[in-house]
VEXFIGU-190950 format. One record per atom (N, C-alpha, C): x, y, z; residue in three letters; residue number from 1. Coordinates in Angstrom, 2 decimals. Each point is the difference from the previous one (the first is absolute). Example, Ala and Ser with C-alpha at 12.3 -4.5 7.8 and 13.67 -1.06 7.14 Angstrom:
BEGIN
+---------+---------+---------+------+------+
!       x !       y !       z ! fifi ! titi !
+---------+---------+---------+------+------+
!   13.19 !   -5.69 !    7.80 !  ALA !    1 !
!   -0.89 !    1.19 !    0.00 !  ALA !    1 !
!    0.90 !    1.20 !    0.00 !  ALA !    1 !
!   -0.35 !    1.05 !   -0.72 !  SER !    2 !
!    0.82 !    1.19 !    0.06 !  SER !    2 !
!   -0.77 !    1.09 !    0.73 !  SER !    2 !
+---------+---------+---------+------+------+
This chain:
BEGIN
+---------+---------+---------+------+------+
!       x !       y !       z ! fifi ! titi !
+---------+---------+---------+------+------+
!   30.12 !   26.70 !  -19.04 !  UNK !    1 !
!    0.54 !   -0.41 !    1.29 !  UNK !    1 !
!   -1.02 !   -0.79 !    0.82 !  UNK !    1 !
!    0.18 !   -1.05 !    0.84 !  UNK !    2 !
!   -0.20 !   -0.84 !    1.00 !  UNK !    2 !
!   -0.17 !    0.74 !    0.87 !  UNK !    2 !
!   -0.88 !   -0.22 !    1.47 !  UNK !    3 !
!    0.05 !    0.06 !    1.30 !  UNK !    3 !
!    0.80 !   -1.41 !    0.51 !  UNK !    3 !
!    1.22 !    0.14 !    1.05 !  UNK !    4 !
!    0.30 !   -1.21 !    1.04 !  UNK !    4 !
!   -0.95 !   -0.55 !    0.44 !  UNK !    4 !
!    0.00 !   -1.11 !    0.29 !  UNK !    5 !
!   -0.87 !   -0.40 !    0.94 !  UNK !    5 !
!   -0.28 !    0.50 !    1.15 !  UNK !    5 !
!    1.11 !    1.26 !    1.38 !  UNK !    6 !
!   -0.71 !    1.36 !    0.35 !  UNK !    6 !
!   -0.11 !    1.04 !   -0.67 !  UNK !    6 !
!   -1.04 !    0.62 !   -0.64 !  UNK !    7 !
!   -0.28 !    1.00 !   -0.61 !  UNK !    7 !
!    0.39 !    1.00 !    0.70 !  UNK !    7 !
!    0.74 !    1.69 !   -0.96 !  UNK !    8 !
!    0.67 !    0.73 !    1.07 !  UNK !    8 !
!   -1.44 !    0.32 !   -0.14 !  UNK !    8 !
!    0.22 !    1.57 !    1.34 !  UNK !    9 !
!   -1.28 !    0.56 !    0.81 !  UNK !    9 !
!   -0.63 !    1.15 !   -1.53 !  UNK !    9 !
!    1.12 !    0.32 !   -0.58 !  UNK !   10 !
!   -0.75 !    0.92 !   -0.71 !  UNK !   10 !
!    0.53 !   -0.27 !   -1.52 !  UNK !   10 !
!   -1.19 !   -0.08 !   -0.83 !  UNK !   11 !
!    0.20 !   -0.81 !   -1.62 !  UNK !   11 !
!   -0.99 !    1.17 !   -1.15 !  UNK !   11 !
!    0.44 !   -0.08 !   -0.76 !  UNK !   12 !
!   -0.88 !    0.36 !   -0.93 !  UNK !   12 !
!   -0.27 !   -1.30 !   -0.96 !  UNK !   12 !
!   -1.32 !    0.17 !   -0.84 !  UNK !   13 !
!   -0.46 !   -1.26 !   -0.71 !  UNK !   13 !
!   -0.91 !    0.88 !   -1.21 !  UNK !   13 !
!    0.36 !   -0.72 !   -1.00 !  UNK !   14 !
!   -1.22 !    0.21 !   -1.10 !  UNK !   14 !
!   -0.51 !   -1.31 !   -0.42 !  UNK !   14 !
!   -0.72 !   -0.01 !   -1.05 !  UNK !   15 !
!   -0.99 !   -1.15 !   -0.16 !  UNK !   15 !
!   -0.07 !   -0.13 !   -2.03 !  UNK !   15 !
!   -0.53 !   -0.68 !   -0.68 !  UNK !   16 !
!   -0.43 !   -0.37 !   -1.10 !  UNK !   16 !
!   -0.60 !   -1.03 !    0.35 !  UNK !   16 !
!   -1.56 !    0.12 !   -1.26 !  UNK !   17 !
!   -1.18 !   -1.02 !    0.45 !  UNK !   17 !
!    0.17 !   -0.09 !   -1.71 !  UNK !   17 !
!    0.15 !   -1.25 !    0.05 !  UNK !   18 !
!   -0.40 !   -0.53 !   -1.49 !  UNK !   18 !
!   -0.69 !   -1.27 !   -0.29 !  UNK !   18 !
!   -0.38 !    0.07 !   -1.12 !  UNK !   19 !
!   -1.14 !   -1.17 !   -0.14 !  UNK !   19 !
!    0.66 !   -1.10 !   -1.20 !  UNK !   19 !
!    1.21 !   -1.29 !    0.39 !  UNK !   20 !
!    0.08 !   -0.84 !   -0.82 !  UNK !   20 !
!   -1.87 !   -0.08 !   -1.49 !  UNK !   20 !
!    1.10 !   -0.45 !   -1.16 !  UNK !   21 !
!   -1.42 !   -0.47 !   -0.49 !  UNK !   21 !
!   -0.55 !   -0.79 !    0.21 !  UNK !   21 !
!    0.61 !   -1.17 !    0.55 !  UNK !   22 !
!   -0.98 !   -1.01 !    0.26 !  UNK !   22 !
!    0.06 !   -0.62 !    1.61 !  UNK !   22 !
!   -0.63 !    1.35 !    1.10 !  UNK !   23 !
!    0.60 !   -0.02 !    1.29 !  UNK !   23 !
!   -0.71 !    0.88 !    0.60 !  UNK !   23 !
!   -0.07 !   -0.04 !    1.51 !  UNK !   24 !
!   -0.14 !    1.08 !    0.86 !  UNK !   24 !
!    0.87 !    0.88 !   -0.11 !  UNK !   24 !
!   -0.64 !    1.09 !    0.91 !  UNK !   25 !
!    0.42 !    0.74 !    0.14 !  UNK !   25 !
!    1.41 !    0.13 !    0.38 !  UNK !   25 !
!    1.40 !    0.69 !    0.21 !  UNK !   26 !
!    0.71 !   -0.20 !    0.63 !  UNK !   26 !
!    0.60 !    1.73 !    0.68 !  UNK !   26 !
!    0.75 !   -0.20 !    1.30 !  UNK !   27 !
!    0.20 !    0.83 !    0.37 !  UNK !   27 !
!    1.66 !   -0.03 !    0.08 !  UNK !   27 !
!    0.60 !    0.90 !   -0.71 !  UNK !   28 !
!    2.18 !    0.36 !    0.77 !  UNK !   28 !
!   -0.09 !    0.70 !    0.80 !  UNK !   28 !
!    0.61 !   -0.26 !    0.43 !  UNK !   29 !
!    0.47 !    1.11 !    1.35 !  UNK !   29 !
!    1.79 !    0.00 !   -0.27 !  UNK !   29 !
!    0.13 !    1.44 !    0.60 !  UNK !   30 !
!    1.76 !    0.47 !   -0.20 !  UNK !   30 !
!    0.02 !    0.58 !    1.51 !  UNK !   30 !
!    0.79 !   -0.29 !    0.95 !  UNK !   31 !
!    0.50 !    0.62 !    1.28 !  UNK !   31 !
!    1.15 !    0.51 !   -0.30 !  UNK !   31 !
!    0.12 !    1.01 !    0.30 !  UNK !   32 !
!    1.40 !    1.03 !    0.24 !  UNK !   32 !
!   -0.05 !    0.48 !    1.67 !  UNK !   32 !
!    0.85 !   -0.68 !    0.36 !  UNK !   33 !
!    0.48 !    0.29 !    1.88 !  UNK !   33 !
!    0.67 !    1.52 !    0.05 !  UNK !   33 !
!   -0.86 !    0.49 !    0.86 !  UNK !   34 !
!    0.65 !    1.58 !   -0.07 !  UNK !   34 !
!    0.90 !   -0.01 !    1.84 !  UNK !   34 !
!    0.49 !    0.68 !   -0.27 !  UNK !   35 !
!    0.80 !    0.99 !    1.77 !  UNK !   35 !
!   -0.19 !    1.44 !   -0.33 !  UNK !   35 !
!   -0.03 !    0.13 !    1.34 !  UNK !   36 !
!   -0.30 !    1.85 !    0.15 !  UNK !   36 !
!    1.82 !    0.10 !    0.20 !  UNK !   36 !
!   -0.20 !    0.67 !   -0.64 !  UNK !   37 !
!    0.93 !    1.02 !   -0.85 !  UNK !   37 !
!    1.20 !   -0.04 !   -1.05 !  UNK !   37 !
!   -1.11 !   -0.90 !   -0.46 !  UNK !   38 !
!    0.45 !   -0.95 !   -1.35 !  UNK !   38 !
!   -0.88 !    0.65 !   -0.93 !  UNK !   38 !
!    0.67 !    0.07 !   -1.19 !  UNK !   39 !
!   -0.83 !    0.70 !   -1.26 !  UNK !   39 !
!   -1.02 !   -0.97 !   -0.97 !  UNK !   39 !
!   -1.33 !    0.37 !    0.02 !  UNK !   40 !
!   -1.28 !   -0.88 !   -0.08 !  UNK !   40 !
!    0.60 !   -0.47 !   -1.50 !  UNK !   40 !
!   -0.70 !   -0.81 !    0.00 !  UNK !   41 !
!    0.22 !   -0.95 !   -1.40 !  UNK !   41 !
!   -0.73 !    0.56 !   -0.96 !  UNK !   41 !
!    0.35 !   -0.54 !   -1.49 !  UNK !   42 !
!   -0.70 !    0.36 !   -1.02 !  UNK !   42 !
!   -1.30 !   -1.44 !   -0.37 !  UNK !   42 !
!   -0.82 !    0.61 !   -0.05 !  UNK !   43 !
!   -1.11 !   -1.42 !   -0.13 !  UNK !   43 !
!   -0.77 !    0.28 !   -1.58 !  UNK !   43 !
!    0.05 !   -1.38 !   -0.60 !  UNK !   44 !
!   -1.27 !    0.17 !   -0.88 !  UNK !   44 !
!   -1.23 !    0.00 !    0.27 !  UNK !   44 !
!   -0.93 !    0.48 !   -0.76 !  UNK !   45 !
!   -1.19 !    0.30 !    0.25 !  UNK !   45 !
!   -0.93 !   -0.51 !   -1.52 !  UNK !   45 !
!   -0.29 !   -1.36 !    0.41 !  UNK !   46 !
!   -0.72 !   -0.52 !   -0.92 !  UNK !   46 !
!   -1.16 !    0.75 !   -0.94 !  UNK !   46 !
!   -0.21 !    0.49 !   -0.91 !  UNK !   47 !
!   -1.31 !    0.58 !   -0.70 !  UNK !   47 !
!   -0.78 !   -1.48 !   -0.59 !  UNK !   47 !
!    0.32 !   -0.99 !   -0.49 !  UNK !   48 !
!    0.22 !   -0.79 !   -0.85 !  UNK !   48 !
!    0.14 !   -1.33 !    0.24 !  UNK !   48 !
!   -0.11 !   -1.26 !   -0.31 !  UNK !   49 !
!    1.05 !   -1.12 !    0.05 !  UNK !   49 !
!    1.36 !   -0.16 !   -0.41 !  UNK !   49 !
!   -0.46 !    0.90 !   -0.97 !  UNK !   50 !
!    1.63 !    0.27 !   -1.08 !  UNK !   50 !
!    0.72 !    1.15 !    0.39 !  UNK !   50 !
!   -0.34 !    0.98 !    0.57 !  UNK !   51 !
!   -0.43 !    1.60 !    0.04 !  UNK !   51 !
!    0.71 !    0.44 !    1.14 !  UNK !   51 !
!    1.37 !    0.73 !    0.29 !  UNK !   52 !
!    0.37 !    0.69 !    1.18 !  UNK !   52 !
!    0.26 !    1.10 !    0.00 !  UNK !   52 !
!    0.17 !    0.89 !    0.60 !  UNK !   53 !
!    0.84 !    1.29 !    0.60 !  UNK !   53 !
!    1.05 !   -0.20 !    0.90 !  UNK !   53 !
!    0.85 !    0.19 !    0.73 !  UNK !   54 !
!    1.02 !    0.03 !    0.74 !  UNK !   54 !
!   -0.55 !    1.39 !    0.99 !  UNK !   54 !
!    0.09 !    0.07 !    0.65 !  UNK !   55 !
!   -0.21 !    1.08 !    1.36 !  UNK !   55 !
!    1.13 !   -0.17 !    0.84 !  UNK !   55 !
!    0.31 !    1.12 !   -0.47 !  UNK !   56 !
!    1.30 !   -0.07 !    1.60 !  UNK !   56 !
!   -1.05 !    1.31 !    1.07 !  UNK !   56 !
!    0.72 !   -0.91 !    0.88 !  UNK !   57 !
!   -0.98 !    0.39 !    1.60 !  UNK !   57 !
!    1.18 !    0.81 !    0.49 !  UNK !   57 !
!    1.07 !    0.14 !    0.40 !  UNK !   58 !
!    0.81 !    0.98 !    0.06 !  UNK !   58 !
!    0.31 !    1.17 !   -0.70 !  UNK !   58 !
!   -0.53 !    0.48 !   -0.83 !  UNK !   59 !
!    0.33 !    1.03 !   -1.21 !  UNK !   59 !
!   -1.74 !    0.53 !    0.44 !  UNK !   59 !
!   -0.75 !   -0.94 !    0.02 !  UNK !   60 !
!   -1.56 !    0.74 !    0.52 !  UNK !   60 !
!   -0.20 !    0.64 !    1.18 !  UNK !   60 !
!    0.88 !   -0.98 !    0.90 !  UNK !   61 !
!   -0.34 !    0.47 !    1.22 !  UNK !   61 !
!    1.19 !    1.50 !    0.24 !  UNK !   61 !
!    1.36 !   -0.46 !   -0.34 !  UNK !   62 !
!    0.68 !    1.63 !   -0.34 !  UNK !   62 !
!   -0.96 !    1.17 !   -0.23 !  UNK !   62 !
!   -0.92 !   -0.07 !   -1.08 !  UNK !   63 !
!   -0.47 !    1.07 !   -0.58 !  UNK !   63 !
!   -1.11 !    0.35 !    0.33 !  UNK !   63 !
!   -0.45 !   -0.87 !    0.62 !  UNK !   64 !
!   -1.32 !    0.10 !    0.80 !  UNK !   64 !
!   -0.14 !    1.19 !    0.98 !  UNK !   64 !
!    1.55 !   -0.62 !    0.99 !  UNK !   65 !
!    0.72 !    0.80 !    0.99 !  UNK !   65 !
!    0.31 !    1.58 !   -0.22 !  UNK !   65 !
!    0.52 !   -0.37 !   -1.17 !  UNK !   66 !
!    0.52 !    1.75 !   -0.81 !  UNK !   66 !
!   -1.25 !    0.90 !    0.27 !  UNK !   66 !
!   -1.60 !   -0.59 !   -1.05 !  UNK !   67 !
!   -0.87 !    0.81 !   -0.29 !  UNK !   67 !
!   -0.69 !    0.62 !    1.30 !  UNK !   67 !
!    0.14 !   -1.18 !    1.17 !  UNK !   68 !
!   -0.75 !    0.06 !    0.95 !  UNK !   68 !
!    0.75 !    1.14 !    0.81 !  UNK !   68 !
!    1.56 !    0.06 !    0.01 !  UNK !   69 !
!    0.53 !    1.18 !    0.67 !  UNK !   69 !
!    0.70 !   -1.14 !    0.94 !  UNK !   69 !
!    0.02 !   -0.98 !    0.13 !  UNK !   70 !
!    0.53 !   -0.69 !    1.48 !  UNK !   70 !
!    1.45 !   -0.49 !   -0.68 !  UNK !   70 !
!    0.91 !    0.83 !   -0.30 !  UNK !   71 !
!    1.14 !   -0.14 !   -0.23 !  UNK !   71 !
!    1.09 !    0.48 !    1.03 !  UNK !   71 !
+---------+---------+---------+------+------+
């Protein structure tokens, strides 16, 4: 996903840094636009150039909540 040209107030973002072979460095960026009380997005989480995980941020933050008692 894109940011508009106004960015909302509250976003989540991850990143991948990879190195073309015959190139600088380069940096992605991914924006996911969040709202409060909207259910957080699932983001990858680069290990790798090639290399992801998926993280959902709602299922973490649920359980987070659970362990912590603030349910």
């Amino acid at each position: 996903p894109q940011l508009a040209p106004t960015p909302p107030r509250l976003y989540a973002v991850t990143l991948r840094g990879r190195r073309p072979p015959k190139g600088r460095l380069r940096l992605d960026a991914w924006f996911y636009p969040m709202a409060v009380g909207e259910p957080l997005p699932t983001l990858p989480i680069w290990l790798a150039a090639d290399l992801r995980v998926m993280l959902p941020l709602e299922t973490s933050y649920q359980e987070t909540c659970r362990i912590l008692g603030f349910e």
